[in-house]
Backbone as JSON, one array per atom type, in Angstrom:
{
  "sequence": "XXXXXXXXXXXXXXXXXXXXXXXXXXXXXXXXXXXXXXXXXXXXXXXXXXXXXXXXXXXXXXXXXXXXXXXXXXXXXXXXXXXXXXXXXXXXXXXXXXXXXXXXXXXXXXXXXXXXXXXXXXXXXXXXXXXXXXXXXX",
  "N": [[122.89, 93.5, 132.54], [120.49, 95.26, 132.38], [121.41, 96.93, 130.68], [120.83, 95.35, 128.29], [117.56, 94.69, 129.23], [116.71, 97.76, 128.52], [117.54, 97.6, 125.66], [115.97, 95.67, 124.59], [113.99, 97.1, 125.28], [113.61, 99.4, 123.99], [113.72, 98.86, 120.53], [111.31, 97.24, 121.33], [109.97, 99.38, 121.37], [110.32, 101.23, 119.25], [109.24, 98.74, 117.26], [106.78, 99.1, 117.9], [106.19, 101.83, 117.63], [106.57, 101.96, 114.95], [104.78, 100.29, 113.22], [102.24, 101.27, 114.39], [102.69, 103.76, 113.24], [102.69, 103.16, 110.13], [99.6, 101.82, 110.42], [98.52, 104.02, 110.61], [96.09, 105.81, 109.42], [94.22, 103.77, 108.54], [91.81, 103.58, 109.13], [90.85, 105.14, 107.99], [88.44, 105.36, 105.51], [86.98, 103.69, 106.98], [85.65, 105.35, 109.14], [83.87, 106.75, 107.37], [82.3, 104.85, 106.44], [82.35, 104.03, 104.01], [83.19, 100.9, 101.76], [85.09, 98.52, 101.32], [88.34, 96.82, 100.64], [90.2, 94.76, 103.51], [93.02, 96.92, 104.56], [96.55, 95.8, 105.35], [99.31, 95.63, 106.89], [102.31, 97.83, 106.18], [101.56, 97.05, 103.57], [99.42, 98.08, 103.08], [96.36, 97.78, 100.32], [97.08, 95.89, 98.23], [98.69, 93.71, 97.9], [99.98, 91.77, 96.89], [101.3, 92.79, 94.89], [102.85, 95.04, 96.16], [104.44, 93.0, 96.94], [105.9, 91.99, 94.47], [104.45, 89.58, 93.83], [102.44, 89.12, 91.43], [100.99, 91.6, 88.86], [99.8, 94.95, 89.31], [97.39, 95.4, 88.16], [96.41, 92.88, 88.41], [95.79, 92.84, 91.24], [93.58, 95.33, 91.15], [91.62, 94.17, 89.65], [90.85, 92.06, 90.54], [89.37, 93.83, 93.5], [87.54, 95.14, 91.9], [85.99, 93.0, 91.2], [85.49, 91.58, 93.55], [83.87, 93.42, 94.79], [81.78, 94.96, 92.38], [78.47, 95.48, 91.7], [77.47, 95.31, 94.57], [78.72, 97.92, 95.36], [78.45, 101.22, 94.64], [81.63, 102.11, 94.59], [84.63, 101.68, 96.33], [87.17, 102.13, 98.78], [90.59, 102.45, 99.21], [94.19, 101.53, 100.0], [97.0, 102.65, 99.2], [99.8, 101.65, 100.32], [100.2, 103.57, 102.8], [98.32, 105.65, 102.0], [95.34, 106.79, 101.31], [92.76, 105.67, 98.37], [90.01, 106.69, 96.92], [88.13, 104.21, 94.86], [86.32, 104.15, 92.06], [83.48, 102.56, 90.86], [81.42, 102.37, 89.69], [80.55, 103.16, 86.37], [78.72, 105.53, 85.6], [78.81, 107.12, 88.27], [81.49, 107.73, 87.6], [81.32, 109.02, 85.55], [79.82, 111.16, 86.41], [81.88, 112.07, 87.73], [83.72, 112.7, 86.59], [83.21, 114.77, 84.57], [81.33, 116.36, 85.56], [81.85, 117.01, 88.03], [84.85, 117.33, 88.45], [86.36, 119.19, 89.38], [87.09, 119.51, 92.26], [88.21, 117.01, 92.13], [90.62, 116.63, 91.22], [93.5, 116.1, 91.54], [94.43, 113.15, 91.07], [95.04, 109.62, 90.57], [95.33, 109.06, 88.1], [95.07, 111.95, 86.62], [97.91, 112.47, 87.96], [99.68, 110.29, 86.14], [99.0, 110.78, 83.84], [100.13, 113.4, 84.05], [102.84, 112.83, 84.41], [103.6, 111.42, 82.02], [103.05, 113.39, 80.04], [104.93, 115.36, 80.82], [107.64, 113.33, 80.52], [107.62, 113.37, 77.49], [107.99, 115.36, 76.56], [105.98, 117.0, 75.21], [103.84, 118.43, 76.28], [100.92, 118.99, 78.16], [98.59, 119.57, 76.31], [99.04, 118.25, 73.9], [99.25, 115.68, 74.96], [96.15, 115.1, 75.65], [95.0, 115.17, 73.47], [96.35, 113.29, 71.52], [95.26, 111.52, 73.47], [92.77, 111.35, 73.17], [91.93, 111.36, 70.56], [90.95, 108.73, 69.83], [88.54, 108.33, 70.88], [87.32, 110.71, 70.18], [87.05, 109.59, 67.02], [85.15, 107.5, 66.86], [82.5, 108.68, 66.49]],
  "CA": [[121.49, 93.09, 132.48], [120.12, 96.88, 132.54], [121.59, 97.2, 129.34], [119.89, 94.5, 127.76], [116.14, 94.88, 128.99], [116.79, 98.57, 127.73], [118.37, 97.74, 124.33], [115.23, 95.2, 124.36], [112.64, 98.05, 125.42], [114.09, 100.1, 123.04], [113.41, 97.69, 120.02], [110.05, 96.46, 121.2], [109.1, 100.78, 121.08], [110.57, 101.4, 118.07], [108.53, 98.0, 116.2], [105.13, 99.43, 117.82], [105.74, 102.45, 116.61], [106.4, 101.8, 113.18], [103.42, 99.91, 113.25], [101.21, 102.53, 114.42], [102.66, 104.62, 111.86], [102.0, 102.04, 108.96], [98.49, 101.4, 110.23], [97.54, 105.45, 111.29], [95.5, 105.68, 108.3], [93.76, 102.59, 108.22], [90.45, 103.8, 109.89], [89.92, 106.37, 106.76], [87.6, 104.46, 104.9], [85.89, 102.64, 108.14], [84.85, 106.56, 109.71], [82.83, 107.54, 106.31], [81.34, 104.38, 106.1], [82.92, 103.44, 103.08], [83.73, 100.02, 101.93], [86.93, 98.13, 100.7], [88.67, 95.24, 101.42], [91.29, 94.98, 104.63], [94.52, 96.59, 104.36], [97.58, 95.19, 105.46], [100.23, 96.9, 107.52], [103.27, 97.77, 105.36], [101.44, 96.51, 102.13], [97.88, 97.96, 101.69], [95.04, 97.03, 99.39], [97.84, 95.94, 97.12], [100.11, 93.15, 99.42], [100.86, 91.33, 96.07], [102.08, 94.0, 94.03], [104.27, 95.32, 96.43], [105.96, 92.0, 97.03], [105.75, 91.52, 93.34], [104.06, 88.24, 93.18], [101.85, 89.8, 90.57], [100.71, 93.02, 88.66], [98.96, 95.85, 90.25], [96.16, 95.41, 87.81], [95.45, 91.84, 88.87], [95.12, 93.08, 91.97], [93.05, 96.06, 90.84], [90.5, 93.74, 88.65], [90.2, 91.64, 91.99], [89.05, 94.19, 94.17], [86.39, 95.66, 91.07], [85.25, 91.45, 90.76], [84.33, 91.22, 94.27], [82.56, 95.18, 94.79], [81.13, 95.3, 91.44], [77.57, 95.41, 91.89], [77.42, 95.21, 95.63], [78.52, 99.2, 96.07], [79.3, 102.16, 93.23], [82.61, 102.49, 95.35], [85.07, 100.95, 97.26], [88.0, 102.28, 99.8], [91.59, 101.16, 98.8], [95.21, 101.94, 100.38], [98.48, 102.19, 98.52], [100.46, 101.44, 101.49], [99.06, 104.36, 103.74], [97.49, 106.3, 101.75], [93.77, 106.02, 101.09], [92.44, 106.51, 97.32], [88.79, 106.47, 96.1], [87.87, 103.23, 93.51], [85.09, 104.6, 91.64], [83.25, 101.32, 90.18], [80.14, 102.45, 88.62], [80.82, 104.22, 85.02], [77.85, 107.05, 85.88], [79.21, 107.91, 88.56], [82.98, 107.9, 87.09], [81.49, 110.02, 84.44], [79.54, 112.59, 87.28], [82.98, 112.94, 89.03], [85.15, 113.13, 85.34], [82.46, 115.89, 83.96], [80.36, 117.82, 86.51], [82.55, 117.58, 90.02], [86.18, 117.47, 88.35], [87.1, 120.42, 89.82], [86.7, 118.87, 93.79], [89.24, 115.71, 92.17], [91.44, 117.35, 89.99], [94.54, 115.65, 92.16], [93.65, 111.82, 91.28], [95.98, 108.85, 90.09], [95.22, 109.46, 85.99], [96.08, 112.81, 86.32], [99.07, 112.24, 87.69], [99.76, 109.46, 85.09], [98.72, 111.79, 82.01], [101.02, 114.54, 84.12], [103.99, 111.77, 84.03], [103.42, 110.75, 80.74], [103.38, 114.97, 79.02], [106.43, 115.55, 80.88], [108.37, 112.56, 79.69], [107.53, 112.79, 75.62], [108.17, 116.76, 76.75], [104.8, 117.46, 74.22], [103.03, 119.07, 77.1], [99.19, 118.22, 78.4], [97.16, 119.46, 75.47], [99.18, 117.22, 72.92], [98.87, 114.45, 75.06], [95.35, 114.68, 75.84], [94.64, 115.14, 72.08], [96.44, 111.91, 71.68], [94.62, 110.1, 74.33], [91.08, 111.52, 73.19], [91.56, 111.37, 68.99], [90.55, 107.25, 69.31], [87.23, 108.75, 71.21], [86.56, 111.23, 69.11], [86.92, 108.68, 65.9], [84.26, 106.5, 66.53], [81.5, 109.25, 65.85]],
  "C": [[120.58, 94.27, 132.17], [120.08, 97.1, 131.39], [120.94, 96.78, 128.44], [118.5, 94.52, 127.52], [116.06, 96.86, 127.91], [117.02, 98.66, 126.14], [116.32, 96.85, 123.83], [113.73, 96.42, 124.47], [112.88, 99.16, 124.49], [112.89, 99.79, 121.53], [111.9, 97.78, 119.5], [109.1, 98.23, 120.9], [108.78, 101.02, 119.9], [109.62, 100.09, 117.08], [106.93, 98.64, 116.83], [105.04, 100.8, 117.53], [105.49, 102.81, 115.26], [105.12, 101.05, 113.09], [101.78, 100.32, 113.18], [101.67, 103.67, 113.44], [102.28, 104.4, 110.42], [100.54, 102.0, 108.88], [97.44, 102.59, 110.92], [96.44, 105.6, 110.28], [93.68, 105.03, 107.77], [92.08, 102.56, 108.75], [89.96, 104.51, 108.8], [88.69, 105.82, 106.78], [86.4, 104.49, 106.14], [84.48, 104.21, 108.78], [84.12, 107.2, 108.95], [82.15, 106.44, 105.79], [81.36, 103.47, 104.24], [83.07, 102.02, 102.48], [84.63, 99.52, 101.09], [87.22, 97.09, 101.63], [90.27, 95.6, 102.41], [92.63, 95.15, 104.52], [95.18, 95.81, 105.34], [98.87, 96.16, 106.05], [101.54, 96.53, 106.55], [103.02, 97.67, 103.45], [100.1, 97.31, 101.71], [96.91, 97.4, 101.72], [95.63, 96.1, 98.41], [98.72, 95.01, 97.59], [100.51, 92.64, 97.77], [101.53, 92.14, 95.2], [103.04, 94.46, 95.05], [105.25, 94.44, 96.84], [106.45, 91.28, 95.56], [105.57, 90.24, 92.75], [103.14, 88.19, 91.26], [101.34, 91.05, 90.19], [99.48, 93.77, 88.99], [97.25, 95.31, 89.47], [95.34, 94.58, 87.87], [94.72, 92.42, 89.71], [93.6, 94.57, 92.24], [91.26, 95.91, 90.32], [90.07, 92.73, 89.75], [89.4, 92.32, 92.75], [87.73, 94.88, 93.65], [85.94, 93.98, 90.99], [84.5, 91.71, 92.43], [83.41, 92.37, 95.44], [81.68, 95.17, 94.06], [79.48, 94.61, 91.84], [76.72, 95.36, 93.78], [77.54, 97.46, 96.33], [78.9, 100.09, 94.08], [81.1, 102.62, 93.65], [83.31, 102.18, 96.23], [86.63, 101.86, 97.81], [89.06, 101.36, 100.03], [92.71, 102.39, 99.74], [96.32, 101.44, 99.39], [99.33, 102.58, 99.59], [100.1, 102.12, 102.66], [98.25, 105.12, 103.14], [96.06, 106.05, 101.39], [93.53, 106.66, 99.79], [91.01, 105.86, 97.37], [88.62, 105.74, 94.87], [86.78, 103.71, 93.22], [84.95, 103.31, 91.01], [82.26, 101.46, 89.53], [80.29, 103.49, 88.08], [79.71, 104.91, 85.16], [78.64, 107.67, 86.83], [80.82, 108.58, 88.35], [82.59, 109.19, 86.11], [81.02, 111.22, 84.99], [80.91, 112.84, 87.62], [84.35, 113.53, 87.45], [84.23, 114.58, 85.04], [81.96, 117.18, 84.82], [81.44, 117.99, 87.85], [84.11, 117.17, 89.51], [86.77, 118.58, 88.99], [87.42, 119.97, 91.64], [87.5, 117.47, 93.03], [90.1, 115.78, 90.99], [92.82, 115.79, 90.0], [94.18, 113.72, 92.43], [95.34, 110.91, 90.56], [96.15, 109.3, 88.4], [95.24, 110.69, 85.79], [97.24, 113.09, 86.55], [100.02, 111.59, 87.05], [100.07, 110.52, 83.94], [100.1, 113.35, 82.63], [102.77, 113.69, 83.46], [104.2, 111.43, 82.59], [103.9, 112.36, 79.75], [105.18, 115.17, 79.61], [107.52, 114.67, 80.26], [108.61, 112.8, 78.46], [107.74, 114.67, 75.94], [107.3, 117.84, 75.48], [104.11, 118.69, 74.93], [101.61, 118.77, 77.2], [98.68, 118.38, 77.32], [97.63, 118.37, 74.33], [98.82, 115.94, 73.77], [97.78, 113.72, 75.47], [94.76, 115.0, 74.39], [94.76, 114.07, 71.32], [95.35, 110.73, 72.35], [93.16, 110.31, 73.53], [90.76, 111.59, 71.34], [90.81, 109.65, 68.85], [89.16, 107.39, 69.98], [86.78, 109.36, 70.26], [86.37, 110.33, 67.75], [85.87, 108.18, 65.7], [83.25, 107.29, 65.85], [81.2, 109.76, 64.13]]
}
């Protein structure tokens, strides 16, 4: 019997701490006042994408439908981590131009890093690539 409630108190430790490890995080956002919609322990900002009901970018173009116009900015989790949604193109373009240096370390540069290494071109070809259909229009 000893054995049992132990094997059971065991168990019941081990699921509340994974739990509290899943959902340590989850205050980011809330303590700067931030806003964003309610993660999800295990899943996020993102629950359908990681059970792959559908693609990230639904859920991406969801969470810009019901911010947009309400804040310039909303407070997302990819599973624990917390990233910054920038939603209003001024300030996307203050933080790409004048304060890049303070968000160097963002999702789309690690993308564009992923992307040079692969085609093994290196960054300036492949931001020469990305930025010749900008420069064009003028």
């Amino acid at each position: 019997m000893f054995i049992i409630v132990s094997f059971l108190s065991a168990i019941i430790i081990l699921i509340i701490t994974f739990y509290v490890y899943l959902t340590w995080n989850f205050h980011y956002w809330r303590e700067r006042n931030v806003p964003g919609p309610k993660p999800k322990p295990l899943f996020g900002t993102f629950p359908s994408t990681i059970t792959g009901k559908r693609n990230f970018f639904y859920d991406v173009d969801e969470i810009y439908r019901n911010f947009k116009g309400k804040t310039k900015f909303a407070g997302v989790f990819m599973i624990r981590k917390p990233y910054l949604f920038v939603l209003d193109p001024e300030l996307c373009k203050e933080i790409l131009i004048n304060k890049f240096k303070h968000f160097q370390i963002n999702l789309s540069t690690q993308w564009i890093r992923k992307i040079s290494e692969g085609k093994g071109g290196g960054y300036n070809n492949i931001t020469t690539i990305l930025a010749l259909p900008i420069m064009a229009r003028s």
